[in-house]
N, CA, C and O atoms as a GROMACS GRO file, in nm:
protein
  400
    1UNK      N    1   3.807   0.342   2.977
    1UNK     CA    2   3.780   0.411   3.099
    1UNK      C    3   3.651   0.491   3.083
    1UNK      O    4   3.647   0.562   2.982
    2UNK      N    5   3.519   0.492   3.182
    2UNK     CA    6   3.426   0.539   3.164
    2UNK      C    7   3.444   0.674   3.239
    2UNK      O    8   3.511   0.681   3.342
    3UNK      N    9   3.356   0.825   3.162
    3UNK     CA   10   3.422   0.929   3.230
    3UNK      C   11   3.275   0.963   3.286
    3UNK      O   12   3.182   0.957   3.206
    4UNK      N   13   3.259   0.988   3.376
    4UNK     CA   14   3.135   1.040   3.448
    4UNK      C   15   3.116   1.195   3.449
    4UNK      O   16   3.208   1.277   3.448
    5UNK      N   17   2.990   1.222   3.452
    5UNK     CA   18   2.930   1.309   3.390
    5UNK      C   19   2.808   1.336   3.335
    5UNK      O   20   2.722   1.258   3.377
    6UNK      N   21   2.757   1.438   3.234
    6UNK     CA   22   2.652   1.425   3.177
    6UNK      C   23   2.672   1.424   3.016
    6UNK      O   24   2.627   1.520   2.951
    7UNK      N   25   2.731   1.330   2.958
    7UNK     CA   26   2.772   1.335   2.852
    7UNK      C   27   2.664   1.217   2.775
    7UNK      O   28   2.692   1.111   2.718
    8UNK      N   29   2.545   1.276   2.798
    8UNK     CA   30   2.442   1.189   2.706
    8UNK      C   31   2.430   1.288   2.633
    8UNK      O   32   2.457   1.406   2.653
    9UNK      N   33   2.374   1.216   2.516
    9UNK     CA   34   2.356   1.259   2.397
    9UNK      C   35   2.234   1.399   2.386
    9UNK      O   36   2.131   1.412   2.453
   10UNK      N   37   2.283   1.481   2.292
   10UNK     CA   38   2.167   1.634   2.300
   10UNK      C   39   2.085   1.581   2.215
   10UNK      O   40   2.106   1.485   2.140
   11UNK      N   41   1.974   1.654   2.228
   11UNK     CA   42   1.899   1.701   2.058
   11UNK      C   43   1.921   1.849   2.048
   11UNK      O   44   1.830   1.930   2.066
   12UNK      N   45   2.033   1.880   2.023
   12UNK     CA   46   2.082   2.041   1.996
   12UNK      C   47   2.101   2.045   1.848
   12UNK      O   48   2.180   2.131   1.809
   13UNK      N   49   2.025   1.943   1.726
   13UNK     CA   50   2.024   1.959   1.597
   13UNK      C   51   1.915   2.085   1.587
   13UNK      O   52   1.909   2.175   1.671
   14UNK      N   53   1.817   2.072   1.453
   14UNK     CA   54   1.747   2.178   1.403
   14UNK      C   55   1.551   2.159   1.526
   14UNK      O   56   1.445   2.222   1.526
   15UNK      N   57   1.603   2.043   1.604
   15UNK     CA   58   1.460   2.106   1.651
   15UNK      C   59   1.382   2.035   1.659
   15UNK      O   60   1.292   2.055   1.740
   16UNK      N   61   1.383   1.879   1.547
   16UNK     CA   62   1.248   1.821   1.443
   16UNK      C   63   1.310   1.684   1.543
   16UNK      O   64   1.304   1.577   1.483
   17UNK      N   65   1.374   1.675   1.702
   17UNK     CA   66   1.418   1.506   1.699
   17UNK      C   67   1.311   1.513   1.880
   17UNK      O   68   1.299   1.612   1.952
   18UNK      N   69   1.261   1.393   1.899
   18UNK     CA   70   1.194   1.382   2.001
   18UNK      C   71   1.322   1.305   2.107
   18UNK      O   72   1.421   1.255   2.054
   19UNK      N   73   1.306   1.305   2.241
   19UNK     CA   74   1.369   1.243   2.356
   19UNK      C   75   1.504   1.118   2.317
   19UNK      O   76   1.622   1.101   2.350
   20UNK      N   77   1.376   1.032   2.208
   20UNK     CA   78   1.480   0.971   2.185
   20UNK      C   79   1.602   0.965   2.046
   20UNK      O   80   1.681   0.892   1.987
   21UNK      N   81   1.546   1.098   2.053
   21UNK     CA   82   1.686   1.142   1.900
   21UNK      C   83   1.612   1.096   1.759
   21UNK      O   84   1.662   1.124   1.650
   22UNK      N   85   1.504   1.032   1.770
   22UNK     CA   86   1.440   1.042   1.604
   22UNK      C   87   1.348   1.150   1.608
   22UNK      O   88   1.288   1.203   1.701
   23UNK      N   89   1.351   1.175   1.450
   23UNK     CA   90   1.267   1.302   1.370
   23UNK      C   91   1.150   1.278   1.399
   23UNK      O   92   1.107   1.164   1.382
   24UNK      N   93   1.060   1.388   1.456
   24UNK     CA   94   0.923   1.374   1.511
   24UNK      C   95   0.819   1.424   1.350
   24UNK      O   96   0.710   1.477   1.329
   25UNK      N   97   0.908   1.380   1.285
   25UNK     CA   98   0.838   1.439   1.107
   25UNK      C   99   0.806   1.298   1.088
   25UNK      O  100   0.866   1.229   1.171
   26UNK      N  101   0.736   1.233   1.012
   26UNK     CA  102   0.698   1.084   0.978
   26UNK      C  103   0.753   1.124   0.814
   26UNK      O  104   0.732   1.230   0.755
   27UNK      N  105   0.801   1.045   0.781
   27UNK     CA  106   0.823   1.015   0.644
   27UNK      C  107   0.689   1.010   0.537
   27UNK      O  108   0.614   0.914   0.557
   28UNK      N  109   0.651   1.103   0.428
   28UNK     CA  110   0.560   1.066   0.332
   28UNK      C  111   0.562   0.965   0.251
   28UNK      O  112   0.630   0.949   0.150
   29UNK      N  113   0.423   0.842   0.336
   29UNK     CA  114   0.478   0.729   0.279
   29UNK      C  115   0.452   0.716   0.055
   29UNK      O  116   0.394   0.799  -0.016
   30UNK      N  117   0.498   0.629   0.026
   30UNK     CA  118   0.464   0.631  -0.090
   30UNK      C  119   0.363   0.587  -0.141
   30UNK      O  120   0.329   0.476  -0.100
   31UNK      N  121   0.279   0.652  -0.245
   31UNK     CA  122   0.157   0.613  -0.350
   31UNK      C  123   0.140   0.650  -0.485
   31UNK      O  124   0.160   0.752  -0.550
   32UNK      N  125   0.090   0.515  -0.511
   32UNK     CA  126   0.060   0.548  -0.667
   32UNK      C  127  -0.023   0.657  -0.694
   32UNK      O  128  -0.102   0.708  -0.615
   33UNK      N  129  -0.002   0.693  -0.820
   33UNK     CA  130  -0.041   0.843  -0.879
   33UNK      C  131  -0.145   0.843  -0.897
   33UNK      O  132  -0.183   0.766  -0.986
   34UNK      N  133  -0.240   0.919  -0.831
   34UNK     CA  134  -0.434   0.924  -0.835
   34UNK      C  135  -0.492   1.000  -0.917
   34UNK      O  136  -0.445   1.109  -0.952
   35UNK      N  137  -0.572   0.965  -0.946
   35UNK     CA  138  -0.690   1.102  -1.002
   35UNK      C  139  -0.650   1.065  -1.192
   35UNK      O  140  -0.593   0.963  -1.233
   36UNK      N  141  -0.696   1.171  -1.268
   36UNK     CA  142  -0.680   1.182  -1.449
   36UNK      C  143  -0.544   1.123  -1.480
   36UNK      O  144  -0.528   1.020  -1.546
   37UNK      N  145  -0.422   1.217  -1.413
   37UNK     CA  146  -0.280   1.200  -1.435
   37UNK      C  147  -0.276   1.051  -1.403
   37UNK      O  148  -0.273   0.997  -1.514
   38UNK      N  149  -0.276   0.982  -1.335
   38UNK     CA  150  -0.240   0.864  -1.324
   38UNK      C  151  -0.329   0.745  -1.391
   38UNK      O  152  -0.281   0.632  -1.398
   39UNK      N  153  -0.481   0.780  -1.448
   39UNK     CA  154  -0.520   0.705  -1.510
   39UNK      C  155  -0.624   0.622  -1.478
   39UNK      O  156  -0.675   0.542  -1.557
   40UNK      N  157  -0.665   0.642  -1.338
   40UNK     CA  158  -0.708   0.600  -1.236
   40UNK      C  159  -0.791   0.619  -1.147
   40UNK      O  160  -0.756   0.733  -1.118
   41UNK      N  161  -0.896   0.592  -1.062
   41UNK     CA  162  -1.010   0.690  -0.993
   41UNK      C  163  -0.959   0.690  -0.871
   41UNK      O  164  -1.018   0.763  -0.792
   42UNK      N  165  -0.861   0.625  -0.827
   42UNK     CA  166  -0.766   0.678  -0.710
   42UNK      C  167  -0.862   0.553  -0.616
   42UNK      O  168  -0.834   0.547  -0.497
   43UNK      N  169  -0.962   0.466  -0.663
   43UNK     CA  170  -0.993   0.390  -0.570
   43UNK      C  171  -0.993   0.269  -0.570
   43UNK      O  172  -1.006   0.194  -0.668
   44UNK      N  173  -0.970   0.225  -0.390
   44UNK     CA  174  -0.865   0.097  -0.436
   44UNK      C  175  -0.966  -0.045  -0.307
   44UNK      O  176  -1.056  -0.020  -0.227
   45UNK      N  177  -0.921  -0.137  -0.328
   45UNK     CA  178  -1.033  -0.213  -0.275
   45UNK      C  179  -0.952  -0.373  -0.228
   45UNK      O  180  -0.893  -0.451  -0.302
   46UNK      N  181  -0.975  -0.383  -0.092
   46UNK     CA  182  -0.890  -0.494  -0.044
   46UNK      C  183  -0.914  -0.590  -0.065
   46UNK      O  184  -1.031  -0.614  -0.096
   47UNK      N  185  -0.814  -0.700  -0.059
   47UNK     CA  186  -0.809  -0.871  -0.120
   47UNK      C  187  -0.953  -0.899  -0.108
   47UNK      O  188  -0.994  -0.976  -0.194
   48UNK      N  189  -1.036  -0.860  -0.028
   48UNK     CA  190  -1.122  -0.967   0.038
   48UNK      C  191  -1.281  -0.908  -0.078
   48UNK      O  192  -1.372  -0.970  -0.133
   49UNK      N  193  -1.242  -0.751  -0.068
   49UNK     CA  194  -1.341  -0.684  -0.193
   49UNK      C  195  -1.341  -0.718  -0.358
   49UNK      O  196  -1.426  -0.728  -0.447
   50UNK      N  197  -1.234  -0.726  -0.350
   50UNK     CA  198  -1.178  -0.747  -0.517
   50UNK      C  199  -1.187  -0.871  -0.532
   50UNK      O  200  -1.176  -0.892  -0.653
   51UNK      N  201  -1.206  -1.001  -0.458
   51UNK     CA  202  -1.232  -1.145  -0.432
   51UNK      C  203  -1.373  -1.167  -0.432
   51UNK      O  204  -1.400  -1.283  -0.463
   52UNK      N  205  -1.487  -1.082  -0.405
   52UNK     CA  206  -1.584  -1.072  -0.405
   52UNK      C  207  -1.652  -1.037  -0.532
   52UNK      O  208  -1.767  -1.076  -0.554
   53UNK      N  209  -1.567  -0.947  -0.637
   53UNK     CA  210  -1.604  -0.879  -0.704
   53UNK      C  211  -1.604  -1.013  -0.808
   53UNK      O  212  -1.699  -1.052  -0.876
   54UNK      N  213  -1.472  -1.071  -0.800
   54UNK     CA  214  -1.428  -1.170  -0.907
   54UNK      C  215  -1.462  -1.334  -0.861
   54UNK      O  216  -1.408  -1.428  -0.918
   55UNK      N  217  -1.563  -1.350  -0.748
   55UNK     CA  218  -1.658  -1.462  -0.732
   55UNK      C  219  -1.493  -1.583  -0.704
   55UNK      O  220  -1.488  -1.697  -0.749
   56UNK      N  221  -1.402  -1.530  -0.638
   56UNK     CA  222  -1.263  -1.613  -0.591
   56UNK      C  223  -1.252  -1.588  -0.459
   56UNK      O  224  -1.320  -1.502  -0.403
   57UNK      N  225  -1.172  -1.656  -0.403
   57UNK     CA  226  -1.126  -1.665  -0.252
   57UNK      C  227  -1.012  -1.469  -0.237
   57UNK      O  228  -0.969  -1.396  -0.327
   58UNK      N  229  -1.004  -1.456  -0.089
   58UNK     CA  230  -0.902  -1.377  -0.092
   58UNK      C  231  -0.747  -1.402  -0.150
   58UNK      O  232  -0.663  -1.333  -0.209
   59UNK      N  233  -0.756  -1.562  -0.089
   59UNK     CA  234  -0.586  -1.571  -0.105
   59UNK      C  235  -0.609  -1.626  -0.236
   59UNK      O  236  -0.512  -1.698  -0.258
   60UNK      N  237  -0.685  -1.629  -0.334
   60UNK     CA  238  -0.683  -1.670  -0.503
   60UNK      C  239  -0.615  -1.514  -0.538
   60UNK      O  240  -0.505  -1.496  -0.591
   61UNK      N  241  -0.723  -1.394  -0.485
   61UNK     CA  242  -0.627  -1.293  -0.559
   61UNK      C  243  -0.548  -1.243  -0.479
   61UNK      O  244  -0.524  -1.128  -0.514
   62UNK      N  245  -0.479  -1.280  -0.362
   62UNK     CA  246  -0.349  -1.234  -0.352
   62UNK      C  247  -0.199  -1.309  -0.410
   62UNK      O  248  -0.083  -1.266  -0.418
   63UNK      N  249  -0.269  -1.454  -0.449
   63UNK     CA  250  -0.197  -1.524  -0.543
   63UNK      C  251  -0.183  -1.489  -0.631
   63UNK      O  252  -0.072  -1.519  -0.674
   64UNK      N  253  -0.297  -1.381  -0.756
   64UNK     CA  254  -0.257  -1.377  -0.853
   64UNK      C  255  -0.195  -1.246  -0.864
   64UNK      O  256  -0.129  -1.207  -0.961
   65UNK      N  257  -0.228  -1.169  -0.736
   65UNK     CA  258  -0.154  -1.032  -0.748
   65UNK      C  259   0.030  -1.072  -0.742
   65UNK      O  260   0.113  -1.012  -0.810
   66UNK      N  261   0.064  -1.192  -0.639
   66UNK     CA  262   0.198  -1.221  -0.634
   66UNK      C  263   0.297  -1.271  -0.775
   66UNK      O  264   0.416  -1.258  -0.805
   67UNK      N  265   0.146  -1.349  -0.859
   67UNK     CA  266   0.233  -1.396  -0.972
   67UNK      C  267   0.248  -1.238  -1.089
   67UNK      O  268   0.339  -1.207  -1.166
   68UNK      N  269   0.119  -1.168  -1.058
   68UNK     CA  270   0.160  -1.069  -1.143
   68UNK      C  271   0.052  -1.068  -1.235
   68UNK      O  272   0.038  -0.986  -1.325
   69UNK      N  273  -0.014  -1.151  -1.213
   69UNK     CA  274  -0.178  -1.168  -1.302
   69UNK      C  275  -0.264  -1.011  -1.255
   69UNK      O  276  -0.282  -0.938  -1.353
   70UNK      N  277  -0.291  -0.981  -1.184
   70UNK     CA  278  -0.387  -0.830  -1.149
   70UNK      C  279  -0.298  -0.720  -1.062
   70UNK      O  280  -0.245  -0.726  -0.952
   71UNK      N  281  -0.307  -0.621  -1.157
   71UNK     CA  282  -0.289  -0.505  -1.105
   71UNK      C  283  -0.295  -0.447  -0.912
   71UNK      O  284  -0.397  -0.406  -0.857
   72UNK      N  285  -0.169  -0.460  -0.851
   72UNK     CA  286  -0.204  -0.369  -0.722
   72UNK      C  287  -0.077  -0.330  -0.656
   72UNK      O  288   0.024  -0.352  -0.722
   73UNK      N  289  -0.065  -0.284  -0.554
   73UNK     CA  290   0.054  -0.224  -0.524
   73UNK      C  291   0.008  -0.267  -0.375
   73UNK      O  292  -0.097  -0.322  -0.344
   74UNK      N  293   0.141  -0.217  -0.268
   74UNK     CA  294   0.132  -0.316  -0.171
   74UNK      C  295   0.135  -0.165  -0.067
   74UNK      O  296   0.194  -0.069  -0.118
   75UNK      N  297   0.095  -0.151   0.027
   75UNK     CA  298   0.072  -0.075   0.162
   75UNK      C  299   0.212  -0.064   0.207
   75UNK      O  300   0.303  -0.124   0.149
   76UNK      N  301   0.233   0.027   0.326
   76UNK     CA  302   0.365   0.033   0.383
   76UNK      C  303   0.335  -0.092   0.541
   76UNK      O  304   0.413  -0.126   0.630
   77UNK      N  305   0.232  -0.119   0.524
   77UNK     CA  306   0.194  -0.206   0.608
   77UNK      C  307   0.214  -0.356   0.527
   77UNK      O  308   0.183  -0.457   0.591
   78UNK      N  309   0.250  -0.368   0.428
   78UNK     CA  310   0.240  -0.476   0.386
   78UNK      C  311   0.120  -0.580   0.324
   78UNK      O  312   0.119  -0.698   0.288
   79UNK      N  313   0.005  -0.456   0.334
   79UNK     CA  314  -0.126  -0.485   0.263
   79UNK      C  315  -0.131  -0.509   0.067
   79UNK      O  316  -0.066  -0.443  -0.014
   80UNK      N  317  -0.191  -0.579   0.048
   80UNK     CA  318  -0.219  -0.515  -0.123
   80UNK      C  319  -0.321  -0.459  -0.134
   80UNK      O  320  -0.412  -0.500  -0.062
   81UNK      N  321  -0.347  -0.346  -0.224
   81UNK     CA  322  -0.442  -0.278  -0.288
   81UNK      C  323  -0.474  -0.280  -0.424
   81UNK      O  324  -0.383  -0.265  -0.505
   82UNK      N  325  -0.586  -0.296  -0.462
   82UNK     CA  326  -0.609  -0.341  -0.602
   82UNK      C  327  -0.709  -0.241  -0.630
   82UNK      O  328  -0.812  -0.226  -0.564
   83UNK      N  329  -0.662  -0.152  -0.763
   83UNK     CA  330  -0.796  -0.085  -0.837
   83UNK      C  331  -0.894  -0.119  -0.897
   83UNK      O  332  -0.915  -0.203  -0.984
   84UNK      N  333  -0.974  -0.022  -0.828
   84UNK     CA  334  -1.132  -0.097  -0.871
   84UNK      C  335  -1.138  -0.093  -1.001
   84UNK      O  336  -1.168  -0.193  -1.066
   85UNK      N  337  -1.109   0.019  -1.055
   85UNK     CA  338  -1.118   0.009  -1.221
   85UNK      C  339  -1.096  -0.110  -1.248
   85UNK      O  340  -1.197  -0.178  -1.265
   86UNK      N  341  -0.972  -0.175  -1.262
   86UNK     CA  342  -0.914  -0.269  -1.314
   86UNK      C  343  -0.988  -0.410  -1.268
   86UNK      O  344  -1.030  -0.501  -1.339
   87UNK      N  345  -0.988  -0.397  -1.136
   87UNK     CA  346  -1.061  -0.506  -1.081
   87UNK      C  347  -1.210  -0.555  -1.183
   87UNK      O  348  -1.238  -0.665  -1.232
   88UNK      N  349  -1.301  -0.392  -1.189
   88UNK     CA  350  -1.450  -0.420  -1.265
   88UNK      C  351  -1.407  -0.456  -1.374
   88UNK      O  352  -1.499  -0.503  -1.441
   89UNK      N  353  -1.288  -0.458  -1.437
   89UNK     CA  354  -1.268  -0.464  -1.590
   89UNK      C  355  -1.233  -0.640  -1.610
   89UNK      O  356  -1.291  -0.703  -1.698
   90UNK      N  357  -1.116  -0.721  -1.501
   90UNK     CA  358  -1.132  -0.782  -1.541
   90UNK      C  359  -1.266  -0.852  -1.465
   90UNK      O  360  -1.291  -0.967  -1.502
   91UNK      N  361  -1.327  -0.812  -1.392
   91UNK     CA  362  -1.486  -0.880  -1.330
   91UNK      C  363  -1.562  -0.889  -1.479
   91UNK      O  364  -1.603  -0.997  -1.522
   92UNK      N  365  -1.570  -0.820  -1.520
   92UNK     CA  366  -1.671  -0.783  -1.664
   92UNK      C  367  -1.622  -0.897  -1.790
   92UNK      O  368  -1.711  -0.947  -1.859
   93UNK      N  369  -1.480  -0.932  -1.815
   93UNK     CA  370  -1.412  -0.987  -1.899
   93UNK      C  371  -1.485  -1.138  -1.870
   93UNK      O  372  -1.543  -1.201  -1.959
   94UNK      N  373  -1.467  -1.196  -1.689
   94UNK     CA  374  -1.475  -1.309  -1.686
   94UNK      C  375  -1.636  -1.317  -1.677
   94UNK      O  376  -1.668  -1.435  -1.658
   95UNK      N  377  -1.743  -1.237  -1.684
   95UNK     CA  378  -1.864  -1.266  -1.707
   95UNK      C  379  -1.869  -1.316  -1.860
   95UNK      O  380  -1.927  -1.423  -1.881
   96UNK      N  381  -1.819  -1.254  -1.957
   96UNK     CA  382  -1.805  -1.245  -2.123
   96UNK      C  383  -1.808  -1.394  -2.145
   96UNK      O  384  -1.898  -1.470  -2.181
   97UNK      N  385  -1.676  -1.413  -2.110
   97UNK     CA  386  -1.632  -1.595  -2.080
   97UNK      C  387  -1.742  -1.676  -2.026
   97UNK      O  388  -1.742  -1.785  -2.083
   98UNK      N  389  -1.831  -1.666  -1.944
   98UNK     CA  390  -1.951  -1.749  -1.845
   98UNK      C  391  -2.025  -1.728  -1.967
   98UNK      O  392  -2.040  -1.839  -2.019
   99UNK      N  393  -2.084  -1.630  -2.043
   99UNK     CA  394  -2.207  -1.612  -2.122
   99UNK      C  395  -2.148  -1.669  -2.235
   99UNK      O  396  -2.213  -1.762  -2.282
  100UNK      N  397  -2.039  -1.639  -2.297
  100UNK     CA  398  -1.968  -1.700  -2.394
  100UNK      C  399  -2.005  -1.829  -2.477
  100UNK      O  400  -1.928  -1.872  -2.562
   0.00000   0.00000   0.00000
């Protein structure tokens, strides 16, 4: 039996919910640890940069980021990010190999 009325739902919680009852706070998304502490210059460079760097296609290094061959972590968007450090390091390795 439906009871008529105004028995929709409040936001009479702490304050933080918009119209439609979610938290108008966004969640802090997650990231790897930047700067000395983490080891890292905190800068990071997309498939298409780090593909450039290493004279390969984009989807070569998002292939090898999937198998696990180069260092990167993935966006809350579903992007990868790859450090440049790591990136110039192995860029530098596979010149060694060419002059080799």
């Amino acid at each position: 039996m439906r009871v008529m009325g105004s028995e929709a739902p409040t936001n009479a919680g702490n304050g933080n919910a918009n119209a439609n009852g979610h938290s108008s706070t966004r969640p802090t998304p997650l990231r790897p640890k930047l700067g000395p502490a983490g080891g890292d210059s905190g800068v990071y460079l997309r498939a298409a940069e780090a593909a450039a760097l290493l004279h390969v296609s984009p989807k070569t290094v998002s292939r090898w980021a999937k198998e696990g061959k180069i260092p990167h972590f993935v966006t809350l968007g579903g992007h990868r990010r790859f450090p440049k450090d790591a990136i110039e390091a192995i860029a530098a390795g596979l010149e060694d190999i060419d002059e080799g």
